[in-house]
MIMILO-217035 format. One record per residue (C-alpha): x, y, z; residue in three letters. Coordinates in nm, 3 decimals. Example, Ala and Ser with C-alpha at 12.3 -4.5 7.8 and 13.67 -1.06 7.14 Angstrom:
// residues 2
<u=1.230, v=-0.450, w=0.780, code=ALA>
<u=1.367, v=-0.106, w=0.714, code=SER>
//
This chain:
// residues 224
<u=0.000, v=0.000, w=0.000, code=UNK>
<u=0.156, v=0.353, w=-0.093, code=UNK>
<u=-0.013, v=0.721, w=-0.008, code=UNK>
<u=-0.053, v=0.990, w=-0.248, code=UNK>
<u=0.218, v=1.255, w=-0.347, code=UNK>
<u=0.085, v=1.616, w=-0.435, code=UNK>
<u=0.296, v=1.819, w=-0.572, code=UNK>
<u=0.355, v=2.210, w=-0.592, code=UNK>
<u=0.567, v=2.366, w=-0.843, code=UNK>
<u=0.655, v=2.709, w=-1.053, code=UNK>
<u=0.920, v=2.954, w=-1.069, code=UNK>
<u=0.994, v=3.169, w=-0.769, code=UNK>
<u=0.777, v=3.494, w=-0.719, code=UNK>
<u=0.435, v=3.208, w=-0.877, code=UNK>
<u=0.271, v=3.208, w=-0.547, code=UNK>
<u=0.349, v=2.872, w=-0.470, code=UNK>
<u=0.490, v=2.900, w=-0.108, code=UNK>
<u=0.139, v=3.063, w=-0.013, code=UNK>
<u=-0.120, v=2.804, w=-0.204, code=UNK>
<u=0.116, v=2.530, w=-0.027, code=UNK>
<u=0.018, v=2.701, w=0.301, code=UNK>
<u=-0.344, v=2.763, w=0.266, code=UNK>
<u=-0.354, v=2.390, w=0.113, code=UNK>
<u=-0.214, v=2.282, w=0.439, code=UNK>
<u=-0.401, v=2.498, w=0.667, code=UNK>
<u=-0.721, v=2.362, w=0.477, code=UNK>
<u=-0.610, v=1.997, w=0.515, code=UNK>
<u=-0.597, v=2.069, w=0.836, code=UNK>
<u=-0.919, v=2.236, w=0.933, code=UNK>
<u=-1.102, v=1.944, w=0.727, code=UNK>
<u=-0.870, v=1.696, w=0.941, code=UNK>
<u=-0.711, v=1.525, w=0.684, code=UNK>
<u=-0.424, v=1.314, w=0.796, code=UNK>
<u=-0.115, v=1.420, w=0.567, code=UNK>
<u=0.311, v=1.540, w=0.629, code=UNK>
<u=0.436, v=1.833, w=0.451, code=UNK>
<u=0.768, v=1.833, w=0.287, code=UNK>
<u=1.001, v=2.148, w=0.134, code=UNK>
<u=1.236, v=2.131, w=-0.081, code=UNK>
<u=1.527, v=2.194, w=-0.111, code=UNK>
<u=1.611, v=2.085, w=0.277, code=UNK>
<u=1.889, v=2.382, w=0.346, code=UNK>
<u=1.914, v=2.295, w=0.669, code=UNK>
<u=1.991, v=1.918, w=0.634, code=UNK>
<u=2.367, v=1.763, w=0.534, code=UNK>
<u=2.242, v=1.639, w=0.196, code=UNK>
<u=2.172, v=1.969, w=0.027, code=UNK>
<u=2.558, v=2.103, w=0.085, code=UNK>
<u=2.610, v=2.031, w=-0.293, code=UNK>
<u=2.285, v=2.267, w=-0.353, code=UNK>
<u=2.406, v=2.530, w=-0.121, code=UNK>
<u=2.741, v=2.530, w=-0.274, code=UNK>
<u=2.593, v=2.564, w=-0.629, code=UNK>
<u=2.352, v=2.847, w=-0.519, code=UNK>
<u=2.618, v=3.031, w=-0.356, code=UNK>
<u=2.846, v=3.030, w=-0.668, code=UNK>
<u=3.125, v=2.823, w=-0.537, code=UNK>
<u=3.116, v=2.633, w=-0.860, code=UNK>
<u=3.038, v=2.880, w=-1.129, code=UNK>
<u=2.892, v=3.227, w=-1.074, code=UNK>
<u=2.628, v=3.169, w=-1.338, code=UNK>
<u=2.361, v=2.881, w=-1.355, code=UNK>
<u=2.517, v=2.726, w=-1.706, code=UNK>
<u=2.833, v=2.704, w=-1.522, code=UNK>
<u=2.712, v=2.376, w=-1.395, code=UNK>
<u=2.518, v=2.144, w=-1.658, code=UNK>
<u=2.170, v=2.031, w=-1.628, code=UNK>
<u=2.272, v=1.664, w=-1.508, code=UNK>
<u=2.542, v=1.720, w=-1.274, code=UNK>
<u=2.318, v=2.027, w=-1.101, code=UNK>
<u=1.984, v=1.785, w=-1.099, code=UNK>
<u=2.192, v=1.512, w=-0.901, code=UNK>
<u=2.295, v=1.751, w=-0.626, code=UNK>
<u=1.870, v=1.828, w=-0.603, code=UNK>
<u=1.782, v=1.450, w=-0.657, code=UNK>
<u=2.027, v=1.361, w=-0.338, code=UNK>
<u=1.874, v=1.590, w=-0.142, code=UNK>
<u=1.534, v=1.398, w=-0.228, code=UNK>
<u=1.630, v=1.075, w=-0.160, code=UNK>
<u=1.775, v=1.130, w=0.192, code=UNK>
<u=1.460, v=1.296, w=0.259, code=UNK>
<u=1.259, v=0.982, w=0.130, code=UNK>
<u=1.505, v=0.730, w=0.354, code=UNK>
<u=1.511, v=0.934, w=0.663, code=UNK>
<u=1.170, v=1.119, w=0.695, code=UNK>
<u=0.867, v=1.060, w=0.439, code=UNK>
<u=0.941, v=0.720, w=0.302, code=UNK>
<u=0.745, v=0.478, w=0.560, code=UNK>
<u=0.458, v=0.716, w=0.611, code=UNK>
<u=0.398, v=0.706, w=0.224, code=UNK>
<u=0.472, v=0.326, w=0.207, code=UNK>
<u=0.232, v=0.320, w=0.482, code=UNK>
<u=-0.050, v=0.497, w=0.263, code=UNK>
<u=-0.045, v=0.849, w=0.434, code=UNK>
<u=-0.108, v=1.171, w=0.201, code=UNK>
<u=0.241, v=1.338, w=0.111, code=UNK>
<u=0.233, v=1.747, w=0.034, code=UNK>
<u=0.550, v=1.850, w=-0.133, code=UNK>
<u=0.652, v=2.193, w=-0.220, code=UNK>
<u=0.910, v=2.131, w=-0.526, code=UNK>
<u=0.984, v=1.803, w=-0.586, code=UNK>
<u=1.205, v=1.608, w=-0.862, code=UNK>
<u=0.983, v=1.863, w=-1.133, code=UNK>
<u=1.180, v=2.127, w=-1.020, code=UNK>
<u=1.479, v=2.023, w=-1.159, code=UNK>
<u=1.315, v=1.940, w=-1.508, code=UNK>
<u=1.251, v=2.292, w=-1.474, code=UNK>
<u=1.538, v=2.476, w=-1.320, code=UNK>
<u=1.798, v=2.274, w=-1.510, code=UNK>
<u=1.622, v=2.193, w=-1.896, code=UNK>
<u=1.640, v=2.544, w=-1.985, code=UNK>
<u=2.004, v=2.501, w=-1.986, code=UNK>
<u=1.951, v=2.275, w=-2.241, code=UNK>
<u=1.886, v=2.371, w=-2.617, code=UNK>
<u=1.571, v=2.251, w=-2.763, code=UNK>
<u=1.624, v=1.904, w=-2.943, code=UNK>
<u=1.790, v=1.794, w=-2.613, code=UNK>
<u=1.453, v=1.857, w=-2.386, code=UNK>
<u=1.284, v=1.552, w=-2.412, code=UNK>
<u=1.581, v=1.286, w=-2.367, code=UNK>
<u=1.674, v=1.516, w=-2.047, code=UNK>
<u=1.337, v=1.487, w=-1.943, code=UNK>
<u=1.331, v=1.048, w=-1.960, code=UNK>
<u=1.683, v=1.102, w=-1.754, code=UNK>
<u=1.541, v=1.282, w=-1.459, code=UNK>
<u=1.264, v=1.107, w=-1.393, code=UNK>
<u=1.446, v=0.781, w=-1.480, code=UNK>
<u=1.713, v=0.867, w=-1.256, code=UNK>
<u=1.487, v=0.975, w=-0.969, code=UNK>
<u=1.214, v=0.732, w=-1.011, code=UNK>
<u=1.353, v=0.435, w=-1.147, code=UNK>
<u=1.722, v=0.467, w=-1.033, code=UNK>
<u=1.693, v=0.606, w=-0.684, code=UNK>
<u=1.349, v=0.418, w=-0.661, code=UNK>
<u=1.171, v=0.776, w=-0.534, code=UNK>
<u=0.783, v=0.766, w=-0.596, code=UNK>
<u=0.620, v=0.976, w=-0.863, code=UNK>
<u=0.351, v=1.205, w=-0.763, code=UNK>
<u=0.007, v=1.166, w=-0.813, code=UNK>
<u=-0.072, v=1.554, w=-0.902, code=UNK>
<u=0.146, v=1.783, w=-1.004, code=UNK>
<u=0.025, v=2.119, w=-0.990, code=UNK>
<u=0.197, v=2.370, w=-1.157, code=UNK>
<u=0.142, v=2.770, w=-1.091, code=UNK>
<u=0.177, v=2.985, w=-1.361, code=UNK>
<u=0.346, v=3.349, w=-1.330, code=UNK>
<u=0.521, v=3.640, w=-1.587, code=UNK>
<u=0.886, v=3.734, w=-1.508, code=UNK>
<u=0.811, v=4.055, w=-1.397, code=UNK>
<u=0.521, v=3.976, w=-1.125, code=UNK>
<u=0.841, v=3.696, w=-1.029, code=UNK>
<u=1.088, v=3.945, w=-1.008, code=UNK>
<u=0.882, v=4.175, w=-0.843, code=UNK>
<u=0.795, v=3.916, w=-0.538, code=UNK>
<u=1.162, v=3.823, w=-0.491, code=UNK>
<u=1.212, v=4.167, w=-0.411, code=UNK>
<u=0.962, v=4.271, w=-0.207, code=UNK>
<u=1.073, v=3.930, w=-0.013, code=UNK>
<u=1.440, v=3.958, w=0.002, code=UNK>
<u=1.341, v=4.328, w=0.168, code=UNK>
<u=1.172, v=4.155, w=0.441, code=UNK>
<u=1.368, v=3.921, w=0.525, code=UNK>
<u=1.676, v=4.073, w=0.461, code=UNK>
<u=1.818, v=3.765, w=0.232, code=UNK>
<u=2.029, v=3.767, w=-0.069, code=UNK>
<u=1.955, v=3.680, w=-0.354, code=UNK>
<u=2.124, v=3.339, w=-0.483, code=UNK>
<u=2.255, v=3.240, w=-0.871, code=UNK>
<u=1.945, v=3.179, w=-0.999, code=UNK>
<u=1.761, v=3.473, w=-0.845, code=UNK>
<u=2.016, v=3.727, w=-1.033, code=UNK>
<u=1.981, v=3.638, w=-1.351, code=UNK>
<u=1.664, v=3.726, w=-1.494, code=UNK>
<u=1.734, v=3.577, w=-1.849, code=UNK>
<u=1.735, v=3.256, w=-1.654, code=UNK>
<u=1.432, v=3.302, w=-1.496, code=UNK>
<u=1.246, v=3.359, w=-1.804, code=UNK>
<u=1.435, v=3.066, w=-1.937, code=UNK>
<u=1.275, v=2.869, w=-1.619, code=UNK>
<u=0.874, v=3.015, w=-1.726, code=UNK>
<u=0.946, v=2.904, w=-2.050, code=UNK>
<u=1.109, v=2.587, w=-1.970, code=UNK>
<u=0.795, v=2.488, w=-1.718, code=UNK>
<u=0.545, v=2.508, w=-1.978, code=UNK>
<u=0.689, v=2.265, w=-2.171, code=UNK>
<u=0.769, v=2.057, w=-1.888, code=UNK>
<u=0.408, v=2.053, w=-1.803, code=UNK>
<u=0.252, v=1.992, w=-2.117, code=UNK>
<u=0.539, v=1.670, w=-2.151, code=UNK>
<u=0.448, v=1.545, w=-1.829, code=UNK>
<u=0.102, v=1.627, w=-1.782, code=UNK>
<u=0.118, v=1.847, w=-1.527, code=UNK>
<u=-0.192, v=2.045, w=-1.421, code=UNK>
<u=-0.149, v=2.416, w=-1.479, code=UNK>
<u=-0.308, v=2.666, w=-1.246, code=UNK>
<u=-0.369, v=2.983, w=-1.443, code=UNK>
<u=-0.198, v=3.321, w=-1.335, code=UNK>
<u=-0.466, v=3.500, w=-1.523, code=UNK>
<u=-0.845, v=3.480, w=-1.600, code=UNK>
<u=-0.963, v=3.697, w=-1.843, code=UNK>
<u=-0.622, v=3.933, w=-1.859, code=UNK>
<u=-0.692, v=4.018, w=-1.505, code=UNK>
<u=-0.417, v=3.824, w=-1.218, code=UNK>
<u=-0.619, v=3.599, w=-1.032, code=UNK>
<u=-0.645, v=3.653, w=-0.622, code=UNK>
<u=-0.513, v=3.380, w=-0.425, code=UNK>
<u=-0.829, v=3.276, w=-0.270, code=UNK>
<u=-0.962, v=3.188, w=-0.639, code=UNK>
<u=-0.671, v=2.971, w=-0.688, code=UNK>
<u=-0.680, v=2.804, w=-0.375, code=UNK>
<u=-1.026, v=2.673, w=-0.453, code=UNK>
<u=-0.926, v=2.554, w=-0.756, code=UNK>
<u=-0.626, v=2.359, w=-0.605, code=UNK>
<u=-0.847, v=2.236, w=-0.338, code=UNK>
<u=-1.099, v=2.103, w=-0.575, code=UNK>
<u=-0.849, v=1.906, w=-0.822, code=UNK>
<u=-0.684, v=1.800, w=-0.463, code=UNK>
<u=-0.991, v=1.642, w=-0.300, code=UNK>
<u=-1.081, v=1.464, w=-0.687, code=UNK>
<u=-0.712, v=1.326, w=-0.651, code=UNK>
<u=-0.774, v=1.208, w=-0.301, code=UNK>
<u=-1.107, v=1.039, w=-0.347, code=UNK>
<u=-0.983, v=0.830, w=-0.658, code=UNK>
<u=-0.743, v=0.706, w=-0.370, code=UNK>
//
Protein backbone atom coordinates (compact mmCIF):
# COMPACT_ATOMS: atom_id res chain seq x y z
CA UNK A 1 0.00 0.00 0.00
CA UNK A 2 1.56 3.53 -0.93
CA UNK A 3 -0.13 7.21 -0.08
CA UNK A 4 -0.53 9.90 -2.48
CA UNK A 5 2.18 12.55 -3.47
CA UNK A 6 0.85 16.16 -4.35
CA UNK A 7 2.96 18.19 -5.72
CA UNK A 8 3.55 22.10 -5.92
CA UNK A 9 5.67 23.66 -8.43
CA UNK A 10 6.55 27.09 -10.53
CA UNK A 11 9.20 29.54 -10.69
CA UNK A 12 9.94 31.69 -7.69
CA UNK A 13 7.77 34.94 -7.19
CA UNK A 14 4.35 32.08 -8.77
CA UNK A 15 2.71 32.08 -5.47
CA UNK A 16 3.49 28.72 -4.70
CA UNK A 17 4.90 29.00 -1.08
CA UNK A 18 1.39 30.63 -0.13
CA UNK A 19 -1.20 28.04 -2.04
CA UNK A 20 1.16 25.30 -0.27
CA UNK A 21 0.18 27.01 3.01
CA UNK A 22 -3.44 27.63 2.66
CA UNK A 23 -3.54 23.90 1.13
CA UNK A 24 -2.14 22.82 4.39
CA UNK A 25 -4.01 24.98 6.67
CA UNK A 26 -7.21 23.62 4.77
CA UNK A 27 -6.10 19.97 5.15
CA UNK A 28 -5.97 20.69 8.36
CA UNK A 29 -9.19 22.36 9.33
CA UNK A 30 -11.02 19.44 7.27
CA UNK A 31 -8.70 16.96 9.41
CA UNK A 32 -7.11 15.25 6.84
CA UNK A 33 -4.24 13.14 7.96
CA UNK A 34 -1.15 14.20 5.67
CA UNK A 35 3.11 15.40 6.29
CA UNK A 36 4.36 18.33 4.51
CA UNK A 37 7.68 18.33 2.87
CA UNK A 38 10.01 21.48 1.34
CA UNK A 39 12.36 21.31 -0.81
CA UNK A 40 15.27 21.94 -1.11
CA UNK A 41 16.11 20.85 2.77
CA UNK A 42 18.89 23.82 3.46
CA UNK A 43 19.14 22.95 6.69
CA UNK A 44 19.91 19.18 6.34
CA UNK A 45 23.67 17.63 5.34
CA UNK A 46 22.42 16.39 1.96
CA UNK A 47 21.72 19.69 0.27
CA UNK A 48 25.58 21.03 0.85
CA UNK A 49 26.10 20.31 -2.93
CA UNK A 50 22.85 22.67 -3.53
CA UNK A 51 24.06 25.30 -1.21
CA UNK A 52 27.41 25.30 -2.74
CA UNK A 53 25.93 25.64 -6.29
CA UNK A 54 23.52 28.47 -5.19
CA UNK A 55 26.18 30.31 -3.56
CA UNK A 56 28.46 30.30 -6.68
CA UNK A 57 31.25 28.23 -5.37
CA UNK A 58 31.16 26.33 -8.60
CA UNK A 59 30.38 28.80 -11.29
CA UNK A 60 28.92 32.27 -10.74
CA UNK A 61 26.28 31.69 -13.38
CA UNK A 62 23.61 28.81 -13.55
CA UNK A 63 25.17 27.26 -17.06
CA UNK A 64 28.33 27.04 -15.22
CA UNK A 65 27.12 23.76 -13.95
CA UNK A 66 25.18 21.44 -16.58
CA UNK A 67 21.70 20.31 -16.28
CA UNK A 68 22.72 16.64 -15.08
CA UNK A 69 25.42 17.20 -12.74
CA UNK A 70 23.18 20.27 -11.01
CA UNK A 71 19.84 17.85 -10.99
CA UNK A 72 21.92 15.12 -9.01
CA UNK A 73 22.95 17.51 -6.26
CA UNK A 74 18.70 18.28 -6.03
CA UNK A 75 17.82 14.50 -6.57
CA UNK A 76 20.27 13.61 -3.38
CA UNK A 77 18.74 15.90 -1.42
CA UNK A 78 15.34 13.98 -2.28
CA UNK A 79 16.30 10.75 -1.60
CA UNK A 80 17.75 11.30 1.92
CA UNK A 81 14.60 12.96 2.59
CA UNK A 82 12.59 9.82 1.30
CA UNK A 83 15.05 7.30 3.54
CA UNK A 84 15.11 9.34 6.63
CA UNK A 85 11.70 11.19 6.95
CA UNK A 86 8.67 10.60 4.39
CA UNK A 87 9.41 7.20 3.02
CA UNK A 88 7.45 4.78 5.60
CA UNK A 89 4.58 7.16 6.11
CA UNK A 90 3.98 7.06 2.24
CA UNK A 91 4.72 3.26 2.07
CA UNK A 92 2.32 3.20 4.82
CA UNK A 93 -0.50 4.97 2.63
CA UNK A 94 -0.45 8.49 4.34
CA UNK A 95 -1.08 11.71 2.01
CA UNK A 96 2.41 13.38 1.11
CA UNK A 97 2.33 17.47 0.34
CA UNK A 98 5.50 18.50 -1.33
CA UNK A 99 6.52 21.93 -2.20
CA UNK A 100 9.10 21.31 -5.26
CA UNK A 101 9.84 18.03 -5.86
CA UNK A 102 12.05 16.08 -8.62
CA UNK A 103 9.83 18.63 -11.33
CA UNK A 104 11.80 21.27 -10.20
CA UNK A 105 14.79 20.23 -11.59
CA UNK A 106 13.15 19.40 -15.08
CA UNK A 107 12.51 22.92 -14.74
CA UNK A 108 15.38 24.76 -13.20
CA UNK A 109 17.98 22.74 -15.10
CA UNK A 110 16.22 21.93 -18.96
CA UNK A 111 16.40 25.44 -19.85
CA UNK A 112 20.04 25.01 -19.86
CA UNK A 113 19.51 22.75 -22.41
CA UNK A 114 18.86 23.71 -26.17
CA UNK A 115 15.71 22.51 -27.63
CA UNK A 116 16.24 19.04 -29.43
CA UNK A 117 17.90 17.94 -26.13
CA UNK A 118 14.53 18.57 -23.86
CA UNK A 119 12.84 15.52 -24.12
CA UNK A 120 15.81 12.86 -23.67
CA UNK A 121 16.74 15.16 -20.47
CA UNK A 122 13.37 14.87 -19.43
CA UNK A 123 13.31 10.48 -19.60
CA UNK A 124 16.83 11.02 -17.54
CA UNK A 125 15.41 12.82 -14.59
CA UNK A 126 12.64 11.07 -13.93
CA UNK A 127 14.46 7.81 -14.80
CA UNK A 128 17.13 8.67 -12.56
CA UNK A 129 14.87 9.75 -9.69
CA UNK A 130 12.14 7.32 -10.11
CA UNK A 131 13.53 4.35 -11.47
CA UNK A 132 17.22 4.67 -10.33
CA UNK A 133 16.93 6.06 -6.84
CA UNK A 134 13.49 4.18 -6.61
CA UNK A 135 11.71 7.76 -5.34
CA UNK A 136 7.83 7.66 -5.96
CA UNK A 137 6.20 9.76 -8.63
CA UNK A 138 3.51 12.05 -7.63
CA UNK A 139 0.07 11.66 -8.13
CA UNK A 140 -0.72 15.54 -9.02
CA UNK A 141 1.46 17.83 -10.04
CA UNK A 142 0.25 21.19 -9.90
CA UNK A 143 1.97 23.70 -11.57
CA UNK A 144 1.42 27.70 -10.91
CA UNK A 145 1.77 29.85 -13.61
CA UNK A 146 3.46 33.49 -13.30
CA UNK A 147 5.21 36.40 -15.87
CA UNK A 148 8.86 37.34 -15.08
CA UNK A 149 8.11 40.55 -13.97
CA UNK A 150 5.21 39.76 -11.25
CA UNK A 151 8.41 36.96 -10.29
CA UNK A 152 10.88 39.45 -10.08
CA UNK A 153 8.82 41.75 -8.43
CA UNK A 154 7.95 39.16 -5.38
CA UNK A 155 11.62 38.23 -4.91
CA UNK A 156 12.12 41.67 -4.11
CA UNK A 157 9.62 42.71 -2.07
CA UNK A 158 10.73 39.30 -0.13
CA UNK A 159 14.40 39.58 0.02
CA UNK A 160 13.41 43.28 1.68
CA UNK A 161 11.72 41.55 4.41
CA UNK A 162 13.68 39.21 5.25
CA UNK A 163 16.76 40.73 4.61
CA UNK A 164 18.18 37.65 2.32
CA UNK A 165 20.29 37.67 -0.69
CA UNK A 166 19.55 36.80 -3.54
CA UNK A 167 21.24 33.39 -4.83
CA UNK A 168 22.55 32.40 -8.71
CA UNK A 169 19.45 31.79 -9.99
CA UNK A 170 17.61 34.73 -8.45
CA UNK A 171 20.16 37.27 -10.33
CA UNK A 172 19.81 36.38 -13.51
CA UNK A 173 16.64 37.26 -14.94
CA UNK A 174 17.34 35.77 -18.49
CA UNK A 175 17.35 32.56 -16.54
CA UNK A 176 14.32 33.02 -14.96
CA UNK A 177 12.46 33.59 -18.04
CA UNK A 178 14.35 30.66 -19.37
CA UNK A 179 12.75 28.69 -16.19
CA UNK A 180 8.74 30.15 -17.26
CA UNK A 181 9.46 29.04 -20.50
CA UNK A 182 11.09 25.87 -19.70
CA UNK A 183 7.95 24.88 -17.18
CA UNK A 184 5.45 25.08 -19.78
CA UNK A 185 6.89 22.65 -21.71
CA UNK A 186 7.69 20.57 -18.88
CA UNK A 187 4.08 20.53 -18.03
CA UNK A 188 2.52 19.92 -21.17
CA UNK A 189 5.39 16.70 -21.51
CA UNK A 190 4.48 15.45 -18.29
CA UNK A 191 1.02 16.27 -17.82
CA UNK A 192 1.18 18.47 -15.27
CA UNK A 193 -1.92 20.45 -14.21
CA UNK A 194 -1.49 24.16 -14.79
CA UNK A 195 -3.08 26.66 -12.46
CA UNK A 196 -3.69 29.83 -14.43
CA UNK A 197 -1.98 33.21 -13.35
CA UNK A 198 -4.66 35.00 -15.23
CA UNK A 199 -8.45 34.80 -16.00
CA UNK A 200 -9.63 36.97 -18.43
CA UNK A 201 -6.22 39.33 -18.59
CA UNK A 202 -6.92 40.18 -15.05
CA UNK A 203 -4.17 38.24 -12.18
CA UNK A 204 -6.19 35.99 -10.32
CA UNK A 205 -6.45 36.53 -6.22
CA UNK A 206 -5.13 33.80 -4.25
CA UNK A 207 -8.29 32.76 -2.70
CA UNK A 208 -9.62 31.88 -6.39
CA UNK A 209 -6.71 29.71 -6.88
CA UNK A 210 -6.80 28.04 -3.75
CA UNK A 211 -10.26 26.73 -4.53
CA UNK A 212 -9.26 25.54 -7.56
CA UNK A 213 -6.26 23.59 -6.05
CA UNK A 214 -8.47 22.36 -3.38
CA UNK A 215 -10.99 21.03 -5.75
CA UNK A 216 -8.49 19.06 -8.22
CA UNK A 217 -6.84 18.00 -4.63
CA UNK A 218 -9.91 16.42 -3.00
CA UNK A 219 -10.81 14.64 -6.87
CA UNK A 220 -7.12 13.26 -6.51
CA UNK A 221 -7.74 12.08 -3.01
CA UNK A 222 -11.07 10.39 -3.47
CA UNK A 223 -9.83 8.30 -6.58
CA UNK A 224 -7.43 7.06 -3.70
Amino acid sequence: MSGKLIVFEGIDGCGKSTQFRLLCERCRAEGLEFRNIVFPRYDKDSSALIRMYLNGEFGKSPSDVNAYAASTFYAVDRYASFVTDWGDAYKAGEVILSDRYTTSNAVHQGCKLPEAQLSQFFDWLYDLEYNRMELPKPDLVLYLDVDVETSLSRMAQRRAEDGSSADIHEKDARYLAQCLELGHKAAAHYGWTVIDFRKAGAIRSAEEKHEEIYRIVKEVLAGA
